[in-house]
C-alpha positions in Angstrom: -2.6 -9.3 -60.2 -5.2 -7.6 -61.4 -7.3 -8.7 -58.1 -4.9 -7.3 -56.0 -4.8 -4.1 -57.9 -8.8 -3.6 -57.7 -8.4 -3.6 -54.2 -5.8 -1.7 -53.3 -7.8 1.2 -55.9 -10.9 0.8 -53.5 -8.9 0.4 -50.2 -7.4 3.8 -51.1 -11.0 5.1 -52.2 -12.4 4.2 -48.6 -9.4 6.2 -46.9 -9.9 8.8 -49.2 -13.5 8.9 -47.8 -12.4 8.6 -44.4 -9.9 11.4 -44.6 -12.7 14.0 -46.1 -14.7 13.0 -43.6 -12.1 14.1 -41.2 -11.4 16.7 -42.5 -15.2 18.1 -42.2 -15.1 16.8 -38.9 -12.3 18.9 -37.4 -13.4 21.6 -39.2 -16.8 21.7 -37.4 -14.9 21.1 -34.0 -12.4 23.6 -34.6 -14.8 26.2 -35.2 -17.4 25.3 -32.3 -14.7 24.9 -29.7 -12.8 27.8 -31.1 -15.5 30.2 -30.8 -16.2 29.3 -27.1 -12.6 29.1 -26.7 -12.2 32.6 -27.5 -15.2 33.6 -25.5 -13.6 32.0 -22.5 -10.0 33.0 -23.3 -11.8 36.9 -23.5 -13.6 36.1 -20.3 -10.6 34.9 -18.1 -8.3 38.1 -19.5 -10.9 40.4 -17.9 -11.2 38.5 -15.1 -8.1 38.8 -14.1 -7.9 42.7 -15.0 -10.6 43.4 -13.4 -9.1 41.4 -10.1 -5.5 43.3 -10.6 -7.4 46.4 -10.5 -9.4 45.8 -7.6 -7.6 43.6 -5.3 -10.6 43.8 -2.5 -12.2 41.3 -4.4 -9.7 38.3 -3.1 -12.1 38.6 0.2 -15.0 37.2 -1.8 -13.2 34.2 -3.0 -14.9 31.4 -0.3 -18.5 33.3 -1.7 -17.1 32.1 -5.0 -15.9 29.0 -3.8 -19.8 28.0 -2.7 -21.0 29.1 -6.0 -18.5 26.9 -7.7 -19.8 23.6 -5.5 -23.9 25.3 -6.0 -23.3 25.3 -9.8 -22.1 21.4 -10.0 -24.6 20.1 -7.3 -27.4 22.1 -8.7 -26.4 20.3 -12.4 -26.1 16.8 -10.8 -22.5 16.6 -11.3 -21.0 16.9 -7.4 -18.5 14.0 -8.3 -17.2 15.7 -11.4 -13.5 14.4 -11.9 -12.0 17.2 -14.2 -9.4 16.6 -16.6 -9.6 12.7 -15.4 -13.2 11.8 -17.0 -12.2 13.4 -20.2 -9.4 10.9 -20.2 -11.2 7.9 -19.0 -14.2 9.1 -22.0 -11.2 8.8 -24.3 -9.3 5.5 -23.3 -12.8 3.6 -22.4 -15.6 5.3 -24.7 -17.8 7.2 -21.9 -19.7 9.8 -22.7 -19.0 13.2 -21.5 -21.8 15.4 -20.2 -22.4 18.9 -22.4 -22.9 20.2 -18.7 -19.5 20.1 -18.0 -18.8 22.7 -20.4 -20.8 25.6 -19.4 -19.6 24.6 -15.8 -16.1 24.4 -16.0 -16.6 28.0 -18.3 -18.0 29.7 -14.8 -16.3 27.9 -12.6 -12.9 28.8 -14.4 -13.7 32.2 -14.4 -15.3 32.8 -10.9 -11.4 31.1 -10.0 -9.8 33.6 -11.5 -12.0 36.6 -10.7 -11.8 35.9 -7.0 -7.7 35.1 -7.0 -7.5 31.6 -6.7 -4.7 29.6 -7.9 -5.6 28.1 -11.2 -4.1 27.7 -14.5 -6.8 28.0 -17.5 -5.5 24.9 -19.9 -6.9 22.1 -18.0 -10.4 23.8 -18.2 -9.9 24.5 -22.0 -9.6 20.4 -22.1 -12.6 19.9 -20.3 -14.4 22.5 -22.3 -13.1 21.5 -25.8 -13.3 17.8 -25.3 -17.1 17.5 -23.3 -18.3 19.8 -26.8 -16.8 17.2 -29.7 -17.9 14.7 -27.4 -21.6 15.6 -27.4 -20.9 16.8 -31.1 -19.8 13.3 -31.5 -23.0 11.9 -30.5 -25.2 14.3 -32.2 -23.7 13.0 -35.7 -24.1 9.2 -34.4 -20.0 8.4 -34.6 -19.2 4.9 -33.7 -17.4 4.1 -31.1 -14.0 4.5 -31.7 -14.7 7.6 -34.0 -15.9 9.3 -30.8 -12.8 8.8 -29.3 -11.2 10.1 -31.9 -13.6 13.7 -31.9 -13.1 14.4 -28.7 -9.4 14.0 -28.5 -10.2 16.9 -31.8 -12.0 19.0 -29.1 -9.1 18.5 -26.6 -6.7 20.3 -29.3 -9.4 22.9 -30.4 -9.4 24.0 -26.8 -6.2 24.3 -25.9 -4.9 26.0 -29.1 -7.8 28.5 -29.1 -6.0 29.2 -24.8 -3.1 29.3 -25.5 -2.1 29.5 -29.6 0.3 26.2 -30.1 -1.9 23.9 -32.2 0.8 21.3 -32.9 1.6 21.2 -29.0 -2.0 21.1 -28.5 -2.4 18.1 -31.0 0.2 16.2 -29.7 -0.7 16.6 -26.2 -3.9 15.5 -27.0 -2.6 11.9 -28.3 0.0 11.6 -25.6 -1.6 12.3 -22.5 -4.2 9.4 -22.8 -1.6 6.3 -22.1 1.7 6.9 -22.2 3.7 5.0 -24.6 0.8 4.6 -27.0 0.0 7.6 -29.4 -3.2 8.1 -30.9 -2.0 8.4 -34.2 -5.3 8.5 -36.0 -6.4 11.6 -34.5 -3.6 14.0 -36.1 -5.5 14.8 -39.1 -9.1 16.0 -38.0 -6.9 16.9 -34.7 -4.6 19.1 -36.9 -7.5 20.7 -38.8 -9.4 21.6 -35.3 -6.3 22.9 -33.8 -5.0 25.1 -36.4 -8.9 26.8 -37.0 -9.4 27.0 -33.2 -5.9 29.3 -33.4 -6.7 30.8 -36.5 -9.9 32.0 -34.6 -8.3 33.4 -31.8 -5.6 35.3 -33.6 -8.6 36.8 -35.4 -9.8 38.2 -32.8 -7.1 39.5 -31.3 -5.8 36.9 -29.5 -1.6 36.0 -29.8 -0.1 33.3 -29.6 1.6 32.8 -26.2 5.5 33.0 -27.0 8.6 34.1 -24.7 12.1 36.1 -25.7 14.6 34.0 -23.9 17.9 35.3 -23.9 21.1 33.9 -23.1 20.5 30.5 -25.4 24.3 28.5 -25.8 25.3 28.9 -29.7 26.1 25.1 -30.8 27.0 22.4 -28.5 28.9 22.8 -25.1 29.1 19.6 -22.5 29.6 21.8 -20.4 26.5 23.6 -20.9 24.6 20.0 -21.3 26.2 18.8 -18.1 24.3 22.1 -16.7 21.2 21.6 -18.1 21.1 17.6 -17.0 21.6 18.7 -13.3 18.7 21.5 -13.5 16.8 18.8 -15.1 17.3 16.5 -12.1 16.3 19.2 -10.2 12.7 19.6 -12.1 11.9 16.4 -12.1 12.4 16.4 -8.4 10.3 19.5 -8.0 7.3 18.1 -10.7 7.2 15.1 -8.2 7.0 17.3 -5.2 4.0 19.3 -7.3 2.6 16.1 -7.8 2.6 14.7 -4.4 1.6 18.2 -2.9 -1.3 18.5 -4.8 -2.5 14.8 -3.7 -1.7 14.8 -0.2 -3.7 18.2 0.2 -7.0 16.9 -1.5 -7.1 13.8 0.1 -6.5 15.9 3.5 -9.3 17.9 2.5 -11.6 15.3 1.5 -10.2 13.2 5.3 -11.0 16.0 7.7 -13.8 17.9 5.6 -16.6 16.0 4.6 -18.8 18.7 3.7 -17.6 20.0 -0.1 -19.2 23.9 0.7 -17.5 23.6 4.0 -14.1 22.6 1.9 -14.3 25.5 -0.3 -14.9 27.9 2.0 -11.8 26.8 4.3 -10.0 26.6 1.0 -10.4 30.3 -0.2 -9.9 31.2 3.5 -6.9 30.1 3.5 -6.1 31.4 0.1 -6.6 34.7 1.7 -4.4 34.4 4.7 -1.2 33.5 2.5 -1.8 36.0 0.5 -1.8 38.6 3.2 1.0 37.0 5.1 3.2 37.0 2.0 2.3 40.4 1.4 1.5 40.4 -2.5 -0.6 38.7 -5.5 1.8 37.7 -7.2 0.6 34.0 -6.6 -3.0 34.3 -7.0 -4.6 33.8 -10.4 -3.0 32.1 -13.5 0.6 33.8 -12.8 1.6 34.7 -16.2 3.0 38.2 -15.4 5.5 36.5 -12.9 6.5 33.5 -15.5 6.8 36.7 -18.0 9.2 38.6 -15.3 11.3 35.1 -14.7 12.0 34.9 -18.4 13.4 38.1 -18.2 16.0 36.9 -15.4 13.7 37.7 -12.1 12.6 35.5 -9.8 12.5 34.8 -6.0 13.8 32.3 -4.3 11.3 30.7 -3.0 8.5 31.7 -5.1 7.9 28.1 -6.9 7.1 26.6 -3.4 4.7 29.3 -2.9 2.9 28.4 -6.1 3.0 25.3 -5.6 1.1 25.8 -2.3 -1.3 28.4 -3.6 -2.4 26.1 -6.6 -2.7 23.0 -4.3 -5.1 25.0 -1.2 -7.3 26.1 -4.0 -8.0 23.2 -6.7 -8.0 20.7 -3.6 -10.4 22.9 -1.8 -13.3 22.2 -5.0 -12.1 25.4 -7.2 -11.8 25.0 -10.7 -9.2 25.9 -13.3 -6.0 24.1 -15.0 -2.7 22.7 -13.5 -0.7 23.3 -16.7 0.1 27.4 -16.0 1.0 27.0 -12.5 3.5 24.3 -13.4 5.0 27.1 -16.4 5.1 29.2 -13.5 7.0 26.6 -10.9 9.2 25.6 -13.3 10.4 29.0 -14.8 11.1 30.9 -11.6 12.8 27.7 -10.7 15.0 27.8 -13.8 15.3 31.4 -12.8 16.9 30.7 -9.3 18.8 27.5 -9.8 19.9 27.8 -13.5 22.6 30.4 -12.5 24.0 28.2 -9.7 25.1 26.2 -12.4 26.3 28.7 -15.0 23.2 29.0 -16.9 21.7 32.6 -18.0 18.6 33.1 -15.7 16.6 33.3 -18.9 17.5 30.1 -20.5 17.1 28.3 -17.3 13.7 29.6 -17.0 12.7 27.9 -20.3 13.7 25.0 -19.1 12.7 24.9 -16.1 9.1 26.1 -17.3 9.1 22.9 -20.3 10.8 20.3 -17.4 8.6 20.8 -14.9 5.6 20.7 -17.2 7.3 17.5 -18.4 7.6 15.8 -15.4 3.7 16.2 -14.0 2.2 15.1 -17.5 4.7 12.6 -18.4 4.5 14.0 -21.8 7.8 14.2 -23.3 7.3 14.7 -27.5 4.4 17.5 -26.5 7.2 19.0 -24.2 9.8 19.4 -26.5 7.2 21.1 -29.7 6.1 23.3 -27.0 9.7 24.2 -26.6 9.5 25.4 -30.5 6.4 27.1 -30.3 7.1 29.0 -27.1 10.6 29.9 -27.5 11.5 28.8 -31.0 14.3 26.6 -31.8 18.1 27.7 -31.0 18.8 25.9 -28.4 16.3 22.6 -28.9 19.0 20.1 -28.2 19.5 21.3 -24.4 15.8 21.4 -23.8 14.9 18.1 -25.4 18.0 16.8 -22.7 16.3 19.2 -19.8 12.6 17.7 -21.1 14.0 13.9 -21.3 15.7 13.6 -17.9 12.6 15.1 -16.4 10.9 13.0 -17.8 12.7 9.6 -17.0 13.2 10.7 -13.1 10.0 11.8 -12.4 8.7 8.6 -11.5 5.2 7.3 -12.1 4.3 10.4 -10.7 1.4 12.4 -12.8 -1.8 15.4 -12.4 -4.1 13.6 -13.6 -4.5 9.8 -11.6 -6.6 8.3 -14.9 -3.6 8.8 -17.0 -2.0 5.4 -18.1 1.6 4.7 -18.2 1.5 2.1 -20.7 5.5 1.6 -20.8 8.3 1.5 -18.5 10.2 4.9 -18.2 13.6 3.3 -18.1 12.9 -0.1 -19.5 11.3 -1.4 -23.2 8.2 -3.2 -21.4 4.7 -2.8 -21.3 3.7 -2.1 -17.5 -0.1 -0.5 -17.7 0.0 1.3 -14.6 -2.2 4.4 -13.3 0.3 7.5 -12.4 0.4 8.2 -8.6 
């Protein structure tokens, strides 16, 4: 008995050791990738300010677009795969280049100085998890313990963007392989997050959040019956996103060989829909029009837009996120379908923005706390149902083609397959 005692005492002492080390651990990452976090957070707010202000500047974007490709050639990393090779440096222990952080920093930026169509979360995973990574080797982790730090770094960068540290955290451990949560990562993840936030809101920074009115009070099938058809509807539209952005790489990549040559064409063209639409209201991240479609307007077909603008530009070479341009898909689609159906255009919005966003990461649980942190929680029942058919229709589709779908959507088996 005794036996058994003594080592349950020094089991727990060895945890206990663990867990301060943990702690310390996030606490360092937290405050490195906060910091830069901030610092790029600052950088891409005057960015686009300055861009809003002097809308000549869009005719410089294929300039920027060169720069972007000179940066990663003159760095050795020309086959840089983004968002992907953070999750392949979490799933099979690689080691991430500090270069890509100080890269996808300028590159981001240049993006949204010049009015391409880019989102600014993406980046912040790059940026936080290629940090903890190389702060991982610095402190000679083991490893499985690097794994663990730069999923920390993941969180740290998106909560310092975009102020949800328990979305962040829980995106960070779902977005690996689907089905399988990296559960020992939510401590030292936690601890990043929430200093990585704390830092921003010190400096100024607020948490992202939206007002949505017209929320249902209590249960109505009706209303449920609603929001299951508009969530049909996203996951049809997060596939088309999906396949969109895929098809137009690859094209790229099939009839242009030459990456500067790519770039160019790509802000080119950027240029040309944005004249022949006649406004900017789909260049850049788009949070002014995701603001306007929470308020109830939207056009009609401004989610297709988007969806073309964001695909022409991160195909083309340019650098940024995928996460904002899917808000913005997904709430003016809300915005326009939702009422069809009954729905205020507000609430549809919300879950239109959280659906869509569900169905290209294939990230349900992270979905549904974002719900909470963004909009709070009346109403959490209908978009867990929105989130959860979006989820489960959306196919093995996915942004990023190193994430693992570990189990069937619609069946209890293991299945291991890449998303399309």
């Amino acid at each position: 008995m005794w036996g058994k005692i003594k080592a349950h005492i020094e089991s727990g002492e060895g945890v206990f050791v663990i867990f301060i080390k943990w702690v310390i651990i996030g606490c360092i990452v937290g405050a490195v990738v906060g910091v830069i976090g901030v610092a790029f957070h600052w950088l891409l707010e005057e960015a686009t300010a300055f861009r809003m202000e002097h809308s000549v500047i869009l005719w410089l974007l294929p300039i920027g677009g060169l720069g972007i490709i000179g940066l990663y050639h003159l760095l050795g990393m020309k086959n840089d795969r983004g968002t992907n090779f953070i999750l392949v440096a979490v799933r099979q222990n690689e080691n991430v280049s500090l270069r890509t952080a100080p890269l996808i920093f300028i590159s981001t930026v240049i993006t949204h100085l010049f009015g391409g169509s880019a989102g600014r979360e993406g980046a912040a995973l790059q940026l936080g998890g290629s940090i903890a990574s190389y702060l991982g080797r610095v402190i000679e982790l083991n490893e499985k313990d690097k794994r663990i730090i730069t999923m920390c770094g993941m969180a740290a960068g998106f909560s310092a963007l975009f102020g949800t540290p328990l979305t962040a955290v829980i995106f960070s451990m779902e977005v690996i392989s689907v089905g399988i949560m990296h559960y020992s990562a939510i401590v030292p993840g936690t601890v990043a997050a929430l200093i990585a936030s704390a830092l921003a809101q010190g400096m100024g920074f607020q948490p992202t959040a939206f007002t949505i009115f017209g929320v249902p009070q209590g249960i109505d099938l009706k209303i449920a019956l609603s929001v299951g058809l508009l969530g049909i509807i996203c996951a049809l539209v997060s596939m088309l996103f999906c396949i969109v952005m895929d098809k137009v790489t690859h094209g790229y990549k099939f009839y242009i060989k030459n990456p500067y040559v790519r770039a160019f064409v790509g802000g080119a063209l950027v240029i040309g829909l944005t004249l022949l639409v006649g406004c900017e209201d789909y260049n850049g991240a788009g949070m002014d029009i995701i603001q306007k479609a929470v308020e109830g307007e939207a056009k009609p077909h401004a989610f297709l837009l988007k969806i073309l603008f964001t695909a022409i530009t991160l195909g083309a070479g340019y650098k940024g996120g995928e996460i904002v341009p899917t808000f913005f898909v997904g709430a003016t689609l809300g915005c326009v379908v939702g009422p069809i159906f009954g729905l205020s255009p507000s609430f549809a919005a919300g879950l239109g923005m959280m659906a869509v966003f569900c169905g290209v990461t294939n990230c349900a649980i992270a979905s549904i706390v974002l719900c909470i942190e963004l909009f709070g929680a009346q109403g959490l029942g209908y978009y867990a149902l929105c989130c959860g058919i979006s989820y489960m229709l959306s196919g093995y589709y996915g942004l990023y083609s190193e994430q693992k779908i570990m189990y069937s959507k619609v069946k209890p088996e293991f299945i291991d397959r890449s998303v399309v």
